[in-house]
N, CA, C and O atoms as a GROMACS GRO file, in nm:
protein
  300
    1UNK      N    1  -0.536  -1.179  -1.976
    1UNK     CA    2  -0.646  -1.087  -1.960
    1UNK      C    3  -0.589  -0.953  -1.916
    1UNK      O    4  -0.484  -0.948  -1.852
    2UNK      N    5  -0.656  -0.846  -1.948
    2UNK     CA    6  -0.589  -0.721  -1.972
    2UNK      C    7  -0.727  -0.637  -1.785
    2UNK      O    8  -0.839  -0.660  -1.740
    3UNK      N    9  -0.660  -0.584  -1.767
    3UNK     CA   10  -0.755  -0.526  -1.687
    3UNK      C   11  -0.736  -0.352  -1.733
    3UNK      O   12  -0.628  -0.303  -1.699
    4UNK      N   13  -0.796  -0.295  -1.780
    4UNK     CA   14  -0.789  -0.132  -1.716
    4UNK      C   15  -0.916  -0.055  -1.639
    4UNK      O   16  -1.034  -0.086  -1.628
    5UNK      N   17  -0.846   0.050  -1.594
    5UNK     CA   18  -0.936   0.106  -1.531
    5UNK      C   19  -0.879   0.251  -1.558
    5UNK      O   20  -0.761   0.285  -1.554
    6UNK      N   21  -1.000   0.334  -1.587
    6UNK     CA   22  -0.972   0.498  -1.586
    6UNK      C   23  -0.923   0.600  -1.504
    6UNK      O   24  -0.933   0.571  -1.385
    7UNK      N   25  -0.881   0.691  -1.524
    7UNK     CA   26  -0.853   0.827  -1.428
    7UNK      C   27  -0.978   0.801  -1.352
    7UNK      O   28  -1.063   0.726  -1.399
    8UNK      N   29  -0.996   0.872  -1.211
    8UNK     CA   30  -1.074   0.852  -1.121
    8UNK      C   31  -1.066   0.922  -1.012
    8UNK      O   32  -0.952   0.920  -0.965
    9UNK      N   33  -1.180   1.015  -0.924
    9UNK     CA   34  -1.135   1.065  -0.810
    9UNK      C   35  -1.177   0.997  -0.659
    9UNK      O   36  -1.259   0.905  -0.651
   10UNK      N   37  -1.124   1.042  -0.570
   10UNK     CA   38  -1.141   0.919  -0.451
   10UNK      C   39  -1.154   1.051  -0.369
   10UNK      O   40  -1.088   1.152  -0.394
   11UNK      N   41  -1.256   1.039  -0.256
   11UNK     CA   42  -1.282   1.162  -0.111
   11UNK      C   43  -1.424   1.050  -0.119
   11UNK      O   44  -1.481   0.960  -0.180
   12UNK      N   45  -1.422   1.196   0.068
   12UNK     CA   46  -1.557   1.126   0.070
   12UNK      C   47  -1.705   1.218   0.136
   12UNK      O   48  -1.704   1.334   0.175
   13UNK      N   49  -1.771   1.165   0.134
   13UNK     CA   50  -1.918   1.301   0.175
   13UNK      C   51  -1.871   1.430   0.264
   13UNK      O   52  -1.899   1.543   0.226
   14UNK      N   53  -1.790   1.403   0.398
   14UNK     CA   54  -1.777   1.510   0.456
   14UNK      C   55  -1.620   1.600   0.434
   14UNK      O   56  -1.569   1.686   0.506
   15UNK      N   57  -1.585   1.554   0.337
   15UNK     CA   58  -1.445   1.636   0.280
   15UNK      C   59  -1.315   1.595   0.408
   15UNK      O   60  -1.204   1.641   0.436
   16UNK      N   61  -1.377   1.515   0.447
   16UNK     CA   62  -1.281   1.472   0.593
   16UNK      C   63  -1.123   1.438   0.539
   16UNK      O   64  -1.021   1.472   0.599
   17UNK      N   65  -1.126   1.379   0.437
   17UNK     CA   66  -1.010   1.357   0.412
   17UNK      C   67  -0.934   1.457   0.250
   17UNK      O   68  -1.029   1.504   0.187
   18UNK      N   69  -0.852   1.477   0.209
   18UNK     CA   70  -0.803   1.570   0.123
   18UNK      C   71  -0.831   1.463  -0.033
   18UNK      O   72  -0.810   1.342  -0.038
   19UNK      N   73  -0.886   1.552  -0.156
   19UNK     CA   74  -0.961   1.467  -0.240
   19UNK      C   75  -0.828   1.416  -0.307
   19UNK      O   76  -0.720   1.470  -0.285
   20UNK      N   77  -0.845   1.299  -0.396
   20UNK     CA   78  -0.748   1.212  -0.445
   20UNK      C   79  -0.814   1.192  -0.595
   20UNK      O   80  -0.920   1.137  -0.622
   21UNK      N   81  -0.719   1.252  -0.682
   21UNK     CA   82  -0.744   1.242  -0.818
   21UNK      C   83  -0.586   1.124  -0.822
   21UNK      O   84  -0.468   1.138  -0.790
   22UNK      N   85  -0.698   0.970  -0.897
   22UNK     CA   86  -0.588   0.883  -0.908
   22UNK      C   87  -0.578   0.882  -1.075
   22UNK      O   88  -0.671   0.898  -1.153
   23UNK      N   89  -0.455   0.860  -1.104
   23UNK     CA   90  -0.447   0.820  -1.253
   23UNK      C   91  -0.507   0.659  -1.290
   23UNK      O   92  -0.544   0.578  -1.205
   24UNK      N   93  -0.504   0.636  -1.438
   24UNK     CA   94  -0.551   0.509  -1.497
   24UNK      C   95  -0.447   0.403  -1.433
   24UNK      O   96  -0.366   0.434  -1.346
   25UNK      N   97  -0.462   0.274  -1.489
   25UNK     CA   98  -0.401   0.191  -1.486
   25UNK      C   99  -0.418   0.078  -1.541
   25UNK      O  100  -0.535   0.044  -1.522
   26UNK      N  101  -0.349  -0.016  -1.614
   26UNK     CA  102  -0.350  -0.093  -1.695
   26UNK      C  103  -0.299  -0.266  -1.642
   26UNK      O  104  -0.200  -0.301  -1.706
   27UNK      N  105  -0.333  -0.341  -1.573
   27UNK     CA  106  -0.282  -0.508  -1.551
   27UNK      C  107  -0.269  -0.613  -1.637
   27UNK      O  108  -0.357  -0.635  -1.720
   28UNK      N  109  -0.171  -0.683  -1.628
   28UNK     CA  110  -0.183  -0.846  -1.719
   28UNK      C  111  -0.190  -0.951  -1.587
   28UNK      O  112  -0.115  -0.965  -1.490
   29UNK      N  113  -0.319  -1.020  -1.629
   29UNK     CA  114  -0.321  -1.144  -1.562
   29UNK      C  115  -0.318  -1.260  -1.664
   29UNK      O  116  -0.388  -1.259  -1.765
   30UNK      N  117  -0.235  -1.356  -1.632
   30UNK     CA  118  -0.221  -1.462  -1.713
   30UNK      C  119  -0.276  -1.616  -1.642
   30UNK      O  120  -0.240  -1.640  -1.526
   31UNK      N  121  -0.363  -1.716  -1.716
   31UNK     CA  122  -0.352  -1.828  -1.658
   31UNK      C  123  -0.382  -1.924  -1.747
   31UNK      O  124  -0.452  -1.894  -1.844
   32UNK      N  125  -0.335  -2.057  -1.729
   32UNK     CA  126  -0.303  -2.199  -1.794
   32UNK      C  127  -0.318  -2.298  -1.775
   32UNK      O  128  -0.248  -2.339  -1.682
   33UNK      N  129  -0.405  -2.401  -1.837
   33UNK     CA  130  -0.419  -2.542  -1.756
   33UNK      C  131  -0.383  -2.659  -1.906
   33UNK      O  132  -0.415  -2.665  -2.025
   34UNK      N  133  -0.319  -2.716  -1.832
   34UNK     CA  134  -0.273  -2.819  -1.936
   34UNK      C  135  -0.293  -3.008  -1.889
   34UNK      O  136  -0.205  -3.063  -1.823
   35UNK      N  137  -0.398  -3.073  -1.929
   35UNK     CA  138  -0.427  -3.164  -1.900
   35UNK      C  139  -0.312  -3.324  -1.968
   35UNK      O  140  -0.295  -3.384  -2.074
   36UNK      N  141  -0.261  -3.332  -1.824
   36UNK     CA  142  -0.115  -3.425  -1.848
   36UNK      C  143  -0.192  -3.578  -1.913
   36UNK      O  144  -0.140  -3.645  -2.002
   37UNK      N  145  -0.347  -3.617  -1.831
   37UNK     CA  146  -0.426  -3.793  -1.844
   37UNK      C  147  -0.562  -3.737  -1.819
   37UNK      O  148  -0.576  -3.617  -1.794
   38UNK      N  149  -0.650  -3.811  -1.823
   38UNK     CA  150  -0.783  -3.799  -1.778
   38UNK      C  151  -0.781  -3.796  -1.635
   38UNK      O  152  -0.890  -3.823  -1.584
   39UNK      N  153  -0.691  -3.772  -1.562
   39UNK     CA  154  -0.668  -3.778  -1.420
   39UNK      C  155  -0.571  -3.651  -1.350
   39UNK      O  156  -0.601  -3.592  -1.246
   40UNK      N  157  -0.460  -3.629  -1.424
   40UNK     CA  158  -0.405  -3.554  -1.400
   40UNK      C  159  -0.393  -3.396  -1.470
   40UNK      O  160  -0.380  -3.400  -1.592
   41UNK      N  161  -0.395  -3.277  -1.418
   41UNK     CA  162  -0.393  -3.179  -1.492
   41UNK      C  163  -0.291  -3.075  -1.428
   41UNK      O  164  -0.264  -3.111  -1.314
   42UNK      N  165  -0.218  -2.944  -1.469
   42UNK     CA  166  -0.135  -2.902  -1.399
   42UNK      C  167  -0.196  -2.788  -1.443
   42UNK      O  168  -0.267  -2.784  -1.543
   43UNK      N  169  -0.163  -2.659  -1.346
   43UNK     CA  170  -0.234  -2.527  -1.411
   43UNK      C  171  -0.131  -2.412  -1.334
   43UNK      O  172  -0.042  -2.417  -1.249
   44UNK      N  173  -0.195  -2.311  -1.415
   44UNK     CA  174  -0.095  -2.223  -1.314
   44UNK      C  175  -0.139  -2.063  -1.349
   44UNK      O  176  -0.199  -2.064  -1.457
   45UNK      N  177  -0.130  -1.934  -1.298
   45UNK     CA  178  -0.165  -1.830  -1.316
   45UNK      C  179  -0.073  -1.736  -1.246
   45UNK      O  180  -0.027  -1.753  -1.133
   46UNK      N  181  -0.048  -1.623  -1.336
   46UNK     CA  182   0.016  -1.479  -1.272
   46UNK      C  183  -0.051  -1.330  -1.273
   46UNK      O  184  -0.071  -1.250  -1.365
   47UNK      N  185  -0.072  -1.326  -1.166
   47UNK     CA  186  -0.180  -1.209  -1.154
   47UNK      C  187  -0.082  -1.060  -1.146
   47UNK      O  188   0.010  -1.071  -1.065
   48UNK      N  189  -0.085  -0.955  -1.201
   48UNK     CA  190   0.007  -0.845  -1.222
   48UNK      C  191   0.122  -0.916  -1.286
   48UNK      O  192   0.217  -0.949  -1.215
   49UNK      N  193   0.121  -0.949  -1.441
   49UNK     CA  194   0.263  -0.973  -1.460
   49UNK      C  195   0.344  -0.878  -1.429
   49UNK      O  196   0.450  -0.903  -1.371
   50UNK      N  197   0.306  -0.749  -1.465
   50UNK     CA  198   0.449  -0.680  -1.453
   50UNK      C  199   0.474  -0.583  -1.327
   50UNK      O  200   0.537  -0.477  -1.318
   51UNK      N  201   0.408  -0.651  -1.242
   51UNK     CA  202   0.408  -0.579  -1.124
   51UNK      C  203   0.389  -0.381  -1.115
   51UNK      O  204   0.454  -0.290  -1.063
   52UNK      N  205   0.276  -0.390  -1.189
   52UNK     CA  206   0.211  -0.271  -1.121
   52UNK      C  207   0.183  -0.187  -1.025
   52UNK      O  208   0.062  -0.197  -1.001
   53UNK      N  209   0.234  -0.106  -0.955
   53UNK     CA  210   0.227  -0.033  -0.846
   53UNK      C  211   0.048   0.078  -0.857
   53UNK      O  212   0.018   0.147  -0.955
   54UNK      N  213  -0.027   0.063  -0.746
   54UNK     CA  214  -0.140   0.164  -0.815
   54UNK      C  215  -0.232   0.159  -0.678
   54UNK      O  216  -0.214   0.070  -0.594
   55UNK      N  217  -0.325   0.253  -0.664
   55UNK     CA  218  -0.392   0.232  -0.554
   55UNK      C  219  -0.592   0.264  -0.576
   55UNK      O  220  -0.657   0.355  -0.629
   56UNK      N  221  -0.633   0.130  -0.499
   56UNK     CA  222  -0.764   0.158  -0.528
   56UNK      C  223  -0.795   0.110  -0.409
   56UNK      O  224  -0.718   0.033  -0.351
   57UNK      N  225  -0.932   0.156  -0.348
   57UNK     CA  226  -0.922   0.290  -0.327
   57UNK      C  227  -0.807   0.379  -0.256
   57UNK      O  228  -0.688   0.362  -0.280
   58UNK      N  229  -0.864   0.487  -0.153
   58UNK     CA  230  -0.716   0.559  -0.120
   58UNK      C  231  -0.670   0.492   0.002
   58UNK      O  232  -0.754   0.462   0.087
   59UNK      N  233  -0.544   0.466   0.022
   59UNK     CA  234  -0.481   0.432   0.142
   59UNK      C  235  -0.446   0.284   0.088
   59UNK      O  236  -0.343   0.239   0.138
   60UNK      N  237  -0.502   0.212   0.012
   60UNK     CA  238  -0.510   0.080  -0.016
   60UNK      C  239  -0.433   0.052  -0.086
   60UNK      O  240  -0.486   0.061  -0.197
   61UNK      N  241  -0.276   0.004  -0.104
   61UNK     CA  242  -0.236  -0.044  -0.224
   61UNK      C  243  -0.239  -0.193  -0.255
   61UNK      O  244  -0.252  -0.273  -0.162
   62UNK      N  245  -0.228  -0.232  -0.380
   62UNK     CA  246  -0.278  -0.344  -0.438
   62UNK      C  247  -0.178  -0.440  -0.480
   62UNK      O  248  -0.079  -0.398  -0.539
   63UNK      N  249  -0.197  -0.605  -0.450
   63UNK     CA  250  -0.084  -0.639  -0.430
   63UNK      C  251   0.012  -0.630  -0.535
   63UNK      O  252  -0.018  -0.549  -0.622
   64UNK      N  253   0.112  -0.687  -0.550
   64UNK     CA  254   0.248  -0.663  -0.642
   64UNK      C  255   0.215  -0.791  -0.747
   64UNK      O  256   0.102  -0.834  -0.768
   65UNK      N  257   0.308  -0.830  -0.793
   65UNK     CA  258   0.282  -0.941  -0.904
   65UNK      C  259   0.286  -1.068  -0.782
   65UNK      O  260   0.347  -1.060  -0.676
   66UNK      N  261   0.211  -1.178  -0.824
   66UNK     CA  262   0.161  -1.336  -0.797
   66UNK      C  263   0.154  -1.462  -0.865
   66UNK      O  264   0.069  -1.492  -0.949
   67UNK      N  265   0.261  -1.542  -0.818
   67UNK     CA  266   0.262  -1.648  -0.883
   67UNK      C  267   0.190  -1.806  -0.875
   67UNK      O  268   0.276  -1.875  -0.820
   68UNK      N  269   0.124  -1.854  -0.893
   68UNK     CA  270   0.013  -1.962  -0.849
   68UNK      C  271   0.009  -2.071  -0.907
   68UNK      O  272  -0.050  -2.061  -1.015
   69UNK      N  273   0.059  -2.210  -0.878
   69UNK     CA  274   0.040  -2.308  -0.944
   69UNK      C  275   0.011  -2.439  -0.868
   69UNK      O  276  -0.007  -2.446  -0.746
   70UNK      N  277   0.008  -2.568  -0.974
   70UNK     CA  278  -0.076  -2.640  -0.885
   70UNK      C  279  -0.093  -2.767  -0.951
   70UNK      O  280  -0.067  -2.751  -1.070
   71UNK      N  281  -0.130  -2.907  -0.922
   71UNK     CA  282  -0.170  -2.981  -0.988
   71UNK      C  283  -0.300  -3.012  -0.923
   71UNK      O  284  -0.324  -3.000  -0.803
   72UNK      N  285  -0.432  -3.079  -1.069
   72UNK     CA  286  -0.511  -3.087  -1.023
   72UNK      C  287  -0.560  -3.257  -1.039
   72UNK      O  288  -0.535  -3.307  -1.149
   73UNK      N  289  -0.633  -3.355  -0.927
   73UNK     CA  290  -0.627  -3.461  -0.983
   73UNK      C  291  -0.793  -3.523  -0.979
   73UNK      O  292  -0.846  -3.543  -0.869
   74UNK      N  293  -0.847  -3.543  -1.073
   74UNK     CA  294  -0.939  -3.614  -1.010
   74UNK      C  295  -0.960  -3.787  -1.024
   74UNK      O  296  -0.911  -3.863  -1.108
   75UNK      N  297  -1.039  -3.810  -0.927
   75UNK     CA  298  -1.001  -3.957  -0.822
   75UNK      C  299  -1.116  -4.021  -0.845
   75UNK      O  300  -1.137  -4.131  -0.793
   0.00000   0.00000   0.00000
């Protein structure tokens, strides 16, 4: 799954802070489940494959790439 999001500006009502024109940005999240029995299943997902650096909103940066896996069983 592809995420983007557009150019964008970031401040706020009382100009308190200095305005923030952020650029676009583009993510790959990937995920997979592969059923081993009617009991067993294994899955797994990577969120930022390519580790994207980017910030939404301001001050906030977003995490780095994530790797997640797992087996699932039901009983």
């Amino acid at each position: 799954m592809f995420l983007t999001v557009s150019a964008w500006v970031d401040g706020n009502r009382d100009f308190s802070i200095p305005r923030l024109d952020a650029p676009g940005y583009t993510t790959v999240n990937l995920a997979a489940s592969f059923d081993l029995s009617q009991q067993f299943a294994v899955f797994g997902r990577i969120d930022n494959l390519f580790d994207r650096r980017y910030q939404n909103p301001v001050g906030f940066l977003q995490p780095g790439i994530g790797v997640f896996a797992g087996i699932r069983a039901k009983l």
